[in-house]
N, C-alpha and C positions, 0 to 999 in steps of 0.2 A: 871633797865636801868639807873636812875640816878646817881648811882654809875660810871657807864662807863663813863656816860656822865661829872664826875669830873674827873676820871683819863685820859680822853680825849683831856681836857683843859690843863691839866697837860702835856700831853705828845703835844699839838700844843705851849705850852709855850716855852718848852724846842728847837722843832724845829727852834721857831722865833729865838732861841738866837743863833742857830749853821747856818742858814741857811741864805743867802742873800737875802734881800729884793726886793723885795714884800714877803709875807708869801706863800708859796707854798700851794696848796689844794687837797690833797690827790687825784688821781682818780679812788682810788681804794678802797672801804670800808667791811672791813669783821665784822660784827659782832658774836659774842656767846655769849647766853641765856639758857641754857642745861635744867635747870629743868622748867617744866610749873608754877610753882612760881612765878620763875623770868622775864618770859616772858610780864605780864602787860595781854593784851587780846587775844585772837587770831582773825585770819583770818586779819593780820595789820603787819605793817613792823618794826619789829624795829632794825633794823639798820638806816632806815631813819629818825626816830621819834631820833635816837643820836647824828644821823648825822646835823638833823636841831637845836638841843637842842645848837649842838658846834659852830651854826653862820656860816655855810658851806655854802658857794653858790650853788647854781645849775651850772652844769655844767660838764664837758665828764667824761666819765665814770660811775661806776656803784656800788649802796651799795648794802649788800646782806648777809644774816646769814649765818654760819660757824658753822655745828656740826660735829666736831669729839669728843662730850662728851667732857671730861676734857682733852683731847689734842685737843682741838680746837685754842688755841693761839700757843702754842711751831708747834706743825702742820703746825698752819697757817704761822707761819714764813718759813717754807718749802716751803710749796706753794706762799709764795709774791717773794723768794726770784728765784722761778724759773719761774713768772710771769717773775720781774724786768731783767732774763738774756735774757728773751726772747719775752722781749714787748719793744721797744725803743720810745713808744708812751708813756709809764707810767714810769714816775717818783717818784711818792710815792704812799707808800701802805700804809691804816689804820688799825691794829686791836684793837678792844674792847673786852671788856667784866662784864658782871658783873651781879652775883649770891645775891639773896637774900634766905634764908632756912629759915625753920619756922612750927611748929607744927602749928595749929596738924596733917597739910599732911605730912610734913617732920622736924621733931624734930632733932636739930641740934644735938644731942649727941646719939642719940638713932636708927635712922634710917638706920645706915648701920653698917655693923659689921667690927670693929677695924679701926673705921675713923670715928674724930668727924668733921662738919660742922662747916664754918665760913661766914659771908655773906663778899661781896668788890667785889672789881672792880679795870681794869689796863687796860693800854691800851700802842701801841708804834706806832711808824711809821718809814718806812723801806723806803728807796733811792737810789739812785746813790752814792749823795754828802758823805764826812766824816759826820760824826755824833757823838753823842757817842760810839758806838762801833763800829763795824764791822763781820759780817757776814763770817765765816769762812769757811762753814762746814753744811750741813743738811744731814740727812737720817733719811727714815721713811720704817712702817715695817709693816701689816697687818696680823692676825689670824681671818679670818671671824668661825672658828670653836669654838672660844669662847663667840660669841652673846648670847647664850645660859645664858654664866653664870647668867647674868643680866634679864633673861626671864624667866629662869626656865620651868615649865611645863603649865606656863599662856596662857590662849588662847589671842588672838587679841580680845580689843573692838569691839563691833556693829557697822557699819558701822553709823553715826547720834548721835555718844553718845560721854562723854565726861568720864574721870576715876575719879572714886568717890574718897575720901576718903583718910587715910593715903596711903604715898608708904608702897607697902608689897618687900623693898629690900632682907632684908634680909631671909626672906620665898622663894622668887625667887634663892638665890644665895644658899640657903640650898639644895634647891630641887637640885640643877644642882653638888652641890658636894657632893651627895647623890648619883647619879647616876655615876659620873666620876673617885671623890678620888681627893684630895688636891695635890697629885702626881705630875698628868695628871697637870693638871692647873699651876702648880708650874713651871712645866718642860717647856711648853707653852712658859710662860712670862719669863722667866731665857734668851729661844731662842732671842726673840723679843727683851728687852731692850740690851744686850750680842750683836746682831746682830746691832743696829743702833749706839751704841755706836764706836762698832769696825770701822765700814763703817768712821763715821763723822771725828773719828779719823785719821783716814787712809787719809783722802781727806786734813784733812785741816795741813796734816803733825805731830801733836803732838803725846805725849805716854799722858797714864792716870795720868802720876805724874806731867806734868808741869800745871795741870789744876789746880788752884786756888783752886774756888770753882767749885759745881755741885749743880744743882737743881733741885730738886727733888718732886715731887707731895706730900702733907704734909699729909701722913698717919699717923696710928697711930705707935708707935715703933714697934711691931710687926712684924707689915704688913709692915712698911719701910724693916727694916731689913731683911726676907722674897723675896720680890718681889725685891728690891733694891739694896739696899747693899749685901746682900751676892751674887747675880747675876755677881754684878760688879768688886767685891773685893775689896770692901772699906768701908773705919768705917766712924763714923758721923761725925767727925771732920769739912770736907769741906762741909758738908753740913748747909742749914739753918735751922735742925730738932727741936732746940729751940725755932726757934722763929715762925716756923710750926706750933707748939705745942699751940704757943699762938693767931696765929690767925688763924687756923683751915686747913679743906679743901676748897678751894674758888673756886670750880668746876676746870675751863678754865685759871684761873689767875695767880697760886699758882706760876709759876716762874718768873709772871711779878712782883710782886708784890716783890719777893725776890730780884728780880736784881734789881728794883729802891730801895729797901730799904740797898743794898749795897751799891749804887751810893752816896745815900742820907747819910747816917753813915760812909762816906770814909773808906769802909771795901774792896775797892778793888783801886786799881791802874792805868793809862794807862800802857798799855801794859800787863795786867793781862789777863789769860784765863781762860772760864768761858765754865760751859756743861753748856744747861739746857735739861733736858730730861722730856718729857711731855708723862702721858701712858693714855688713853683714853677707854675705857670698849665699846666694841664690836669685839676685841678688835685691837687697835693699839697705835706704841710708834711711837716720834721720837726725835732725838738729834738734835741741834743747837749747834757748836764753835764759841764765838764769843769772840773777843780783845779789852778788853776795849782800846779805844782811848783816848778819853777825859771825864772832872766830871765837867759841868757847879754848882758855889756854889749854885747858887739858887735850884738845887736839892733838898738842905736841910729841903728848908721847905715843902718838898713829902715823908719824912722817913712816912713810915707806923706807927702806932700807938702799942709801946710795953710796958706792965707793971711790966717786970721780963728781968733780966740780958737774953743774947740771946745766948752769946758762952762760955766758959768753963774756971775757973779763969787764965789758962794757955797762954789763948788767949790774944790778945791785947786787950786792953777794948776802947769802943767808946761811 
């Protein structure tokens, strides 16, 4: 939770500097915590415990966790943004987020197959006002037929009990493509990201070549390639798959974390357009278009933390 609660500060920073005073206080808070790692304790709230961490007042509205797994923030932007068309009582929306992994329940490289784990945390907040970007475009997409993959043949714990031990991910996801074929599932998720992409696109007016970048959930090459790109018909290029590479999968955050680390390394423009497509394991996708407006410089010092060049020597170097 600590994590959220820096990229939280970071992201009421950034508000103070585009927003007229007074500071405006969110009355809407969604937190995501995906794994019980990350979670701190149960039967306790924490999005409130982030909410209070950020010096938030009391006051209307409501904080409250947000699981769509790892599309829980690109999602969540779906959902504030069709709060905000349709609440004239709520002016901003908070999301958070922040994963911490860790053997021996979940071993950051070993625990799922062809996706290494990174811990962090991101967070934004959505409005009326100009801000930095602008909100073009959502659609989201549901396959309740693929809960499975992530279940396998496991029975539900005892009612009073708590799950021991390492995650058995990848034992779950065997078992379910043991029974189905890589096909089936492939075919699936091709529909789903193909389906919300087209929509997002379609709505907020663009084709797939005037978008900048796309963002993308930080698999391994494979499994990008696979579920991703070949779905979309697009190479890595516009994507952040290097610097993915270098800080992992980050459950819920993996596009926030990329679009402020564009912001922050002036690797995008006003006026630039930007996917981010969020895929979440139960399963659902969904796309956001959104236009960068403006790059406050204090960004600068929110670039995510990189140890190796991020794009290809062809590129512009930052």
């Amino acid at each position: 939770m600590d994590l959220a609660v820096r990229a939280g500060n970071g992201a009421l920073s950034v508000l103070a500097q585009v927003a007229p005073a007074p500071l405006p206080v969110p009355e809407l808070h969604l937190h995501s915590a995906i794994w019980r790692g990350s979670r701190g304790i149960d039967f306790w709230s924490r999005a409130n415990y982030v909410r209070a961490r950020l010096g938030l007042p009391a006051g209307p509205g409501i904080a409250a966790e947000l699981n769509a797994m790892s599309n829980s923030l690109v999602g969540g932007i779906d959902l504030a943004a069709r709060i905000l068309s349709g609440s004239p009582d709520v002016d901003h929306i908070m999301l958070t987020g922040g994963e911490v992994f860790g053997p021996p329940a979940f071993d950051h490289l070993s625990a799922d197959h062809g996706i290494a784990y990174g811990d962090g945390g991101s967070a934004l907040i959505l409005g009326r006002r100009p801000g930095l970007a602008q909100v073009l475009a959502t659609s989201s997409y549901t396959d309740p037929s693929l809960e499975q993959l992530h279940r396998g043949h496991h029975r539900f714990l005892p009612a009073g009990t708590t799950e021991p031990g390492p995650e058995r991910i990848r034992e779950r996801k065997r078992q379910y493509v043991t029974a189905v074929g890589t096909d089936s599932i492939n075919t699936r998720n091709a529909h789903g990201i193909r389906t919300v992409m087209k929509h997002a696109l379609a709505d907020a007016e663009l084709t797939a070549d005037q978008l900048v970048w796309i963002l993308l959930p930080h698999y391994g090459h494979q499994l990008l390639d696979t579920h991703c790109l070949q779905p979309l018909g697009i190479n890595a290029d516009r994507t952040l798959r290097d610097a993915g590479n270098q800080w992992g999968r980050l459950g819920p955050n993996d596009q926030i974390v990329g679009l402020t680390h564009l912001l922050a390394r002036d690797a995008v423009r006003p006026g630039d357009h930007l996917a981010l497509i969020g895929i979440g394991i139960g399963m659902t996708w969904t796309a956001a278009i959104i236009r960068i407006d403006s790059i406050p410089t204090s960004l600068r010092a929110q670039a995510p933390p990189l140890a190796h060049p991020w794009r290809n020597k062809t590129s512009q170097s930052t």
